[in-house]
C-alpha positions in Angstrom: -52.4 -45.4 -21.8 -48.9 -45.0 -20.7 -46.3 -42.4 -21.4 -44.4 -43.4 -24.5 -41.5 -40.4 -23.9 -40.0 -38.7 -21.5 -41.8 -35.0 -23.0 -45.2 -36.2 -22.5 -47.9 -35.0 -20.8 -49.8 -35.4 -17.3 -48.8 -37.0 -14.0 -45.3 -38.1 -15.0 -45.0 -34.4 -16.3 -46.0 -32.4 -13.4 -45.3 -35.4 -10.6 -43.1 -37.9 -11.1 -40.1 -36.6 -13.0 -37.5 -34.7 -10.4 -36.3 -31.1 -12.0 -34.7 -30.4 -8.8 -30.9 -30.4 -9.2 -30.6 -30.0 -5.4 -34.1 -30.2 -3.6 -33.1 -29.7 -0.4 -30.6 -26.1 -1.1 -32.5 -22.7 -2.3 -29.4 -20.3 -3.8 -30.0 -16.9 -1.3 -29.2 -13.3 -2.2 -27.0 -10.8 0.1 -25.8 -13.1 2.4 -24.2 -9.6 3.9 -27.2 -7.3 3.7 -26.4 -5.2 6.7 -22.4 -3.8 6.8 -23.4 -0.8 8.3 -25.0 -2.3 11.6 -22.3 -4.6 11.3 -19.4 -2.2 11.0 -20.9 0.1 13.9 -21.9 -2.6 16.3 -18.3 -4.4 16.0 -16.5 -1.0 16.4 -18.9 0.4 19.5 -21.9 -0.9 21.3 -22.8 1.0 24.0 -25.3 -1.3 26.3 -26.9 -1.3 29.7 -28.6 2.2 28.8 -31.1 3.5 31.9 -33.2 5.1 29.4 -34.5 4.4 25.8 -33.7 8.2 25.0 -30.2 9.1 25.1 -27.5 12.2 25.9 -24.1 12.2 24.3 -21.0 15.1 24.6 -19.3 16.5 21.6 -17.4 19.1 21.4 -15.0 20.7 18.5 -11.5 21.9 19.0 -11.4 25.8 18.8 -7.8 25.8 17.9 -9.0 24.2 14.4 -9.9 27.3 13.3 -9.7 31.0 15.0 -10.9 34.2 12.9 -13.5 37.0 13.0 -14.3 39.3 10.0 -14.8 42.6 9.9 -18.5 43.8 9.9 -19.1 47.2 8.2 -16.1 49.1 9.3 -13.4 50.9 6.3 -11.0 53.0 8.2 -7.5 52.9 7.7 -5.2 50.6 10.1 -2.6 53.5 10.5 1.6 52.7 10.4 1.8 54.4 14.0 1.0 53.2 17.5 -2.0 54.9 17.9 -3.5 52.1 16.1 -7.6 52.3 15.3 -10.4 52.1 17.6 -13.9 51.3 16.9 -13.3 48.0 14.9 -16.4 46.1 14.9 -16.5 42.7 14.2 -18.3 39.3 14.0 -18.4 36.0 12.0 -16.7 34.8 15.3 -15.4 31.6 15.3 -13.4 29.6 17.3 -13.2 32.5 20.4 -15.2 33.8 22.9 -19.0 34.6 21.3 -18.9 37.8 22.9 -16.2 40.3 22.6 -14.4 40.3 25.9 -10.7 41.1 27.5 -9.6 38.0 26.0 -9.3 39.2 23.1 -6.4 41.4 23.7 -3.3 40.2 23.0 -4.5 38.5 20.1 -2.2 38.5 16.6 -4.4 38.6 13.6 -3.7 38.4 9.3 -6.2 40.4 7.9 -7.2 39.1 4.1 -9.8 40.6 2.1 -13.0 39.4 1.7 -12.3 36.9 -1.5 -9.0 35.5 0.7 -6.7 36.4 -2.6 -5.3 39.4 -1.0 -3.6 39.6 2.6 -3.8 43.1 3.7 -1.3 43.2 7.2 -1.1 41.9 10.2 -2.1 43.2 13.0 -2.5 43.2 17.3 -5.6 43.5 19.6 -4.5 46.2 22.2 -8.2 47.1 23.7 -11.7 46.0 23.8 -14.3 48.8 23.8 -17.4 48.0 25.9 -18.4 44.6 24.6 -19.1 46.3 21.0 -15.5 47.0 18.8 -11.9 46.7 19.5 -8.6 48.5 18.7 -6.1 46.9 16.8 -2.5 48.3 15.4 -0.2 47.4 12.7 2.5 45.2 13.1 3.7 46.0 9.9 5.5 49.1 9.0 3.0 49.8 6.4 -0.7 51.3 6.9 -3.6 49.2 5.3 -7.4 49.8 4.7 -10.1 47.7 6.8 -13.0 46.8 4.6 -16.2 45.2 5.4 -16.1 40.9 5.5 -12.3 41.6 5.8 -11.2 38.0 7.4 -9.2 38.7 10.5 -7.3 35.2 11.1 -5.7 34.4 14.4 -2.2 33.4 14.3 -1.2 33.7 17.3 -0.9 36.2 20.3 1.6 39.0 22.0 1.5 40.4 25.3 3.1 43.1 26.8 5.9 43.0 28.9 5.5 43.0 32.5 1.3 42.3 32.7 -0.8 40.1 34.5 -1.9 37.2 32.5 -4.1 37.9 30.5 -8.2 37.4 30.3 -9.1 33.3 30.1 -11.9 32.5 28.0 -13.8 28.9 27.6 -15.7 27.1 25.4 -18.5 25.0 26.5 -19.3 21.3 25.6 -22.7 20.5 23.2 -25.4 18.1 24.1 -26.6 15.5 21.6 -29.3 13.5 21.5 -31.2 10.4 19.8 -33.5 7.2 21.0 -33.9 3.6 20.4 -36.3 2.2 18.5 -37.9 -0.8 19.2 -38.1 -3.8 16.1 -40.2 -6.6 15.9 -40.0 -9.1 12.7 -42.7 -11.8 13.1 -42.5 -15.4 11.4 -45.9 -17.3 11.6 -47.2 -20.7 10.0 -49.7 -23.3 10.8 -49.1 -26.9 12.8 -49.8 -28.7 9.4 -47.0 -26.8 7.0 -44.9 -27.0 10.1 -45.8 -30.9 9.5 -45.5 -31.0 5.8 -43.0 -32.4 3.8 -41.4 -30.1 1.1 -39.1 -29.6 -1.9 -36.3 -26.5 -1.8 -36.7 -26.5 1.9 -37.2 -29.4 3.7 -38.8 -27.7 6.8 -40.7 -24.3 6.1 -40.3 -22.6 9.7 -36.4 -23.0 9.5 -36.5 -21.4 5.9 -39.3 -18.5 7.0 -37.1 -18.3 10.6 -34.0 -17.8 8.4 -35.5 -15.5 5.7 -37.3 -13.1 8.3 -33.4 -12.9 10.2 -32.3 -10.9 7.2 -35.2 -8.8 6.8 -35.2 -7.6 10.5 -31.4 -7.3 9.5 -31.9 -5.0 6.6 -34.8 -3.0 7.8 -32.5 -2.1 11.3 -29.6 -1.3 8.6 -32.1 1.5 6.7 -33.2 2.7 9.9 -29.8 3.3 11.0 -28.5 4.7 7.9 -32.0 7.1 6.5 -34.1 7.2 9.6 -35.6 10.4 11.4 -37.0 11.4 14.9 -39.7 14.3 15.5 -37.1 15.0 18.6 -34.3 16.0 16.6 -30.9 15.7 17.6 -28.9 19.1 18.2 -26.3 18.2 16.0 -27.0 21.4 14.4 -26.9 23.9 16.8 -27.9 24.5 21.0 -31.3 23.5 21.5 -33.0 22.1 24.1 -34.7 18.6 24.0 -38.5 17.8 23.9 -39.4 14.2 24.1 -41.9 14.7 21.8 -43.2 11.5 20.1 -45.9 10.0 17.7 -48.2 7.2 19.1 -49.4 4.3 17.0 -52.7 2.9 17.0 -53.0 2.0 20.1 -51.9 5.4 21.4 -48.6 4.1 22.6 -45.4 5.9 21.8 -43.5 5.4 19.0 -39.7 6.2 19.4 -37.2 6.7 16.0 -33.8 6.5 16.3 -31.9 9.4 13.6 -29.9 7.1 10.9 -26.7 8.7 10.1 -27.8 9.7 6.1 -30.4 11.5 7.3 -28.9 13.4 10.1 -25.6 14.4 7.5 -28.7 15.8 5.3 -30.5 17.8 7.5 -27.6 18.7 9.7 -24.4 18.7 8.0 -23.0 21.5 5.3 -23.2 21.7 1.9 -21.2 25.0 1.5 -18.2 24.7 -1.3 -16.2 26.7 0.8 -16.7 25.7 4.3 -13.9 23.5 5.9 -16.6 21.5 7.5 -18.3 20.5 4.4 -20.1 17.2 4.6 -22.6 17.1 1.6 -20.8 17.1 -1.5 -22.9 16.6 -4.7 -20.9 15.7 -7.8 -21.6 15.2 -11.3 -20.0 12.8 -13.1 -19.5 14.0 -16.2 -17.6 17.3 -15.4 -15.5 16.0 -12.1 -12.2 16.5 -12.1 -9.0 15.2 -10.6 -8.8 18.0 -9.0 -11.8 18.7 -7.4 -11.4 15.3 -6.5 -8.3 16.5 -4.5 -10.0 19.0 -2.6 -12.6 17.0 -1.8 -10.4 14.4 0.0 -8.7 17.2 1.6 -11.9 17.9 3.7 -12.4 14.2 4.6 -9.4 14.2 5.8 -9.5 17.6 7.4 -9.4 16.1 10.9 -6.6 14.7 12.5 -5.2 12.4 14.5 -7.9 10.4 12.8 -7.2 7.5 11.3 -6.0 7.7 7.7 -8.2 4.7 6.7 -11.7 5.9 6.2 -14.7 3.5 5.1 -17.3 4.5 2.9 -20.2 2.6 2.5 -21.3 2.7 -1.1 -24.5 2.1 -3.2 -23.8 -0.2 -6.1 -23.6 2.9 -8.8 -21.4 4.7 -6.7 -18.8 1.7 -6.6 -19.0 1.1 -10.1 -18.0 5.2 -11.0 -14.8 4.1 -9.1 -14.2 1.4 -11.0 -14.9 3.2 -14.1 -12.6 6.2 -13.4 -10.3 5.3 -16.6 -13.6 5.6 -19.0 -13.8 4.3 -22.7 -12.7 7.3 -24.6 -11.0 9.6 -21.2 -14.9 9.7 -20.2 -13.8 9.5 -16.6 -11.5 11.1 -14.1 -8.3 9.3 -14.7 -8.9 9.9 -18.7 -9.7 13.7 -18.9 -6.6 14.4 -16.4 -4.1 11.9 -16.7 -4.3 9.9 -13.5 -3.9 6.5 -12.7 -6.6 5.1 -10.4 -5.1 3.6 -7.9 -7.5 0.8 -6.1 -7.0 -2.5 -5.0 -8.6 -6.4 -5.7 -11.2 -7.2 -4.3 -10.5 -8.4 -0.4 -12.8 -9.9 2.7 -12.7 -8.0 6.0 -12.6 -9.9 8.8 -16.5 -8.9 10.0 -17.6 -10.8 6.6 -17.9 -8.4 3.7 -15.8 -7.7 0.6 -14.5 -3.9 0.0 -11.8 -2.5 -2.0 -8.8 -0.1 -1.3 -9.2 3.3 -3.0 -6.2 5.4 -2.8 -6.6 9.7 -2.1 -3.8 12.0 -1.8 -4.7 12.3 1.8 -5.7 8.5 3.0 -7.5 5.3 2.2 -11.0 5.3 1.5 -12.2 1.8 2.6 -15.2 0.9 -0.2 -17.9 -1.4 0.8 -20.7 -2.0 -0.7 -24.1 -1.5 0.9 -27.3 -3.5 -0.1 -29.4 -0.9 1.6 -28.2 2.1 -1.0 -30.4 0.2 -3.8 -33.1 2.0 -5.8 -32.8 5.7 -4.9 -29.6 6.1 -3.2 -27.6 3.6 -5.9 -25.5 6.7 -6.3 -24.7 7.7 -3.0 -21.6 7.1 -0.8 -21.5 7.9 2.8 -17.8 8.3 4.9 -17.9 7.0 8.5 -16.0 9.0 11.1 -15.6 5.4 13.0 -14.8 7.5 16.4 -18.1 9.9 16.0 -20.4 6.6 15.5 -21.9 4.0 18.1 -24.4 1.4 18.2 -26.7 2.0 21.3 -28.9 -0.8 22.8 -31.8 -0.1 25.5 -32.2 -4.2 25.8 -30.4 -7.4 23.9 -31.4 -8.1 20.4 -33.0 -11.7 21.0 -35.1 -14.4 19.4 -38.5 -15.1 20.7 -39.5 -18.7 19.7 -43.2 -19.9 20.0 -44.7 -16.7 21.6 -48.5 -17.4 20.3 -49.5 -20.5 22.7 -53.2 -19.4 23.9 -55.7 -21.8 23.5 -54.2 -24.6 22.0 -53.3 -22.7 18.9 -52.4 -25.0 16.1 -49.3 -23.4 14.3 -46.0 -21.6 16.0 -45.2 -18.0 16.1 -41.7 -16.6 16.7 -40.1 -13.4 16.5 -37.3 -11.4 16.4 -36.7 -8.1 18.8 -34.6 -5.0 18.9 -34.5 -2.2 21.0 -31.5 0.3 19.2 -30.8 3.5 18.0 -27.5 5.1 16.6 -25.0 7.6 18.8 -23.9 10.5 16.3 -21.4 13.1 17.2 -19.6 15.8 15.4 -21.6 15.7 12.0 -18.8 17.6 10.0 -16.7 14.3 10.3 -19.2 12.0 8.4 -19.0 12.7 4.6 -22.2 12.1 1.8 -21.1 12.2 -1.7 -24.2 12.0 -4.5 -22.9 11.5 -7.5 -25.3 12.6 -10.4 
């Protein structure tokens, strides 16, 4: 019997009616999965490497920061020029590592050990056998070394009529990382190639398309939380061993170090250290001000730009957005501030971001597909000059590579052979917020 209504059952049902509002178009999500690889890549690519594992320079300013502390010495710095010998020292940073002539001249605040209380100032006149030096007051006033005293350079005095005084120089730090090589395979048979289909009208252009974005998005995760048994150096002068896992077939297997991971394992998460670059906040109890001083060590560095992006997870974005707070929950409400951040905008590589005013720059916030699930609340700050993409060969598209004995389907893939350049961890930034 025939249908009587449109609601009935069987082939005019499940066949013949169309529910397909546009059978040919299949609505996709993050059409922008990977702004990381994107940002890097468009900013630096480095190509035509000779070798899959890589060397890179860095090297830190010593004028930044010049100081040494006092190590277990309490005798008086007397008002006289006899001054006081024996001063040992270390916590050196920013001069020579090992107490030499070119340490004499030098002009020195000495502040105690909680940096609330400047003692004097005072001048290097003498080194003593590699081990302590003598220092005098340029004060008319004695004062009291004490151990972790915090003897800060601020500049130097000679005497009249001298030879120049001992040089002393720094040397530059070897970095390290390799390429890794991905593969992202798309495979059907001769007769769904053939076939004739609703949503997509051909199958291998839809597959083709969909396996683009997941060799997209698994590059981007390397590059951001990926790790290498080889290490990198960025955390102090080592020496590099290509040492490498091998896969099944007892061929090597070479990671490239993403840039979350190295900031973790490499970068600080001392309060007071200048050179902070892991910075865990809670939500609930930050504060416009230590909101402030955060931004003051992103920023630390100049002549960098004073437009920074951070790549942010989806509930790192939204704590942004929600800095007023219904009842002064956030940071604007509990001190007052107006959140300053702009409409939503399009860069010109093809993703949205917003404008989040500091006190000391722009924080560029983008928001990154890869954060989801465990990192949601994490943010990372690129150091755009500190970053590069490096590529051992093209990134290409391999159509049809399965061809043996008439095999009746096609077989493409897609190939990568890159790894990330990171220098001077303590200029890329991770905020978790918890």
């Amino acid at each position: 019997m025939s249908a009587k209504n449109l609601g009935a059952l069987g082939v005019l049902a499940t066949d013949r009616r169309d529910h397909y509002v546009s059978p040919q178009v299949t609505k996709e999500l993050w059409s922008d999965s990977a702004p990381f690889t994107t940002i890097v890549s468009n900013r630096n690519i480095v190509t035509g490497l000779a070798d899959p594992v890589y060397k890179m320079f860095e090297h830190a300013s010593a004028f930044i920061k010049q100081q040494f502390t006092i190590n277990a010495f309490t005798s008086a710095c007397p008002n006289n020029d006899t001054g006081i010998a024996g001063v040992t020292i270390d916590g050196i940073v920013g001069l020579a590592s090992a107490i030499d002539s070119s340490y004499v001249g030098l002009q020195v605040e000495v502040w105690d050990t909680t940096l609330t209380t400047r003692k004097g100032v005072a001048v290097v006149t003498a080194m003593e056998a590699a081990t302590s030096l003598t220092m005098k007051s340029l004060k008319a006033a004695a004062f009291t070394f004490a151990d972790n005293d915090v003897c800060y350079v601020i500049g130097n005095a000679q005497e009249e009529g001298v030879v120049s005084p001992e040089a002393w120089a720094d040397e530059l730090k070897v970095i390290w990382n390799s390429t890794q090589i991905f593969k992202t395979p798309v495979e059907i048979t001769g007769t769904l190639y053939e076939a004739a289909l609703r949503g997509y009208s051909n199958e291998l252009a839809r597959l083709r398309m969909e396996k683009n974005k997941e060799h997209k998005m698994q590059i981007e995760r390397a590059l951001l939380f990926g790790t290498s048994v080889m290490g990198t150096n960025l955390g102090g002068s080592g020496t590099m061993t290509e040492t490498l896992r091998t896969g099944g077939n007892s061929k090597s297997i070479r990671t490239t170090y993403g840039i979350i991971s190295a900031i973790e394992d490499y970068g600080s998460s001392t309060e007071t250290d200048d050179d902070q670059s892991i910075f865990s906040r809670a939500t609930a109890t930050y504060t416009y001000n230590d909101f402030v001083d955060d931004m003051e060590k992103v920023f630390y560095y100049l002549p960098e730009a004073d437009s920074k992006i951070a790549l942010c997870g989806g509930g790192a974005l939204s704590y942004w957005s929600k800095l007023q707070g219904a009842g002064g929950a956030g940071i604007a409400g509990k001190s007052k501030w107006t959140v300053n951040m702009s409409d939503m905008k399009r860069d010109a590589l093809g993703f949205n971001y917003k404008i989040l005013e500091t006190p000391r720059g722009m924080l560029k916030l983008v928001f990154a597909p890869g954060f989801r699930g465990i990192r949601n609340d994490h943010m990372v700050i690129l150091s755009d000059e500190n970053l590069s993409l490096m590529q051992y060969r093209p990134s290409k598209f391999q159509a049809n590579i399965k061809t043996d004995n008439a095999y009746d389907g096609v077989k493409d893939q897609w190939i990568s052979d890159l790894g990330l350049g990171i220098t001077l961890i303590q200029s890329h930034k991770l905020f978790k917020f918890v």
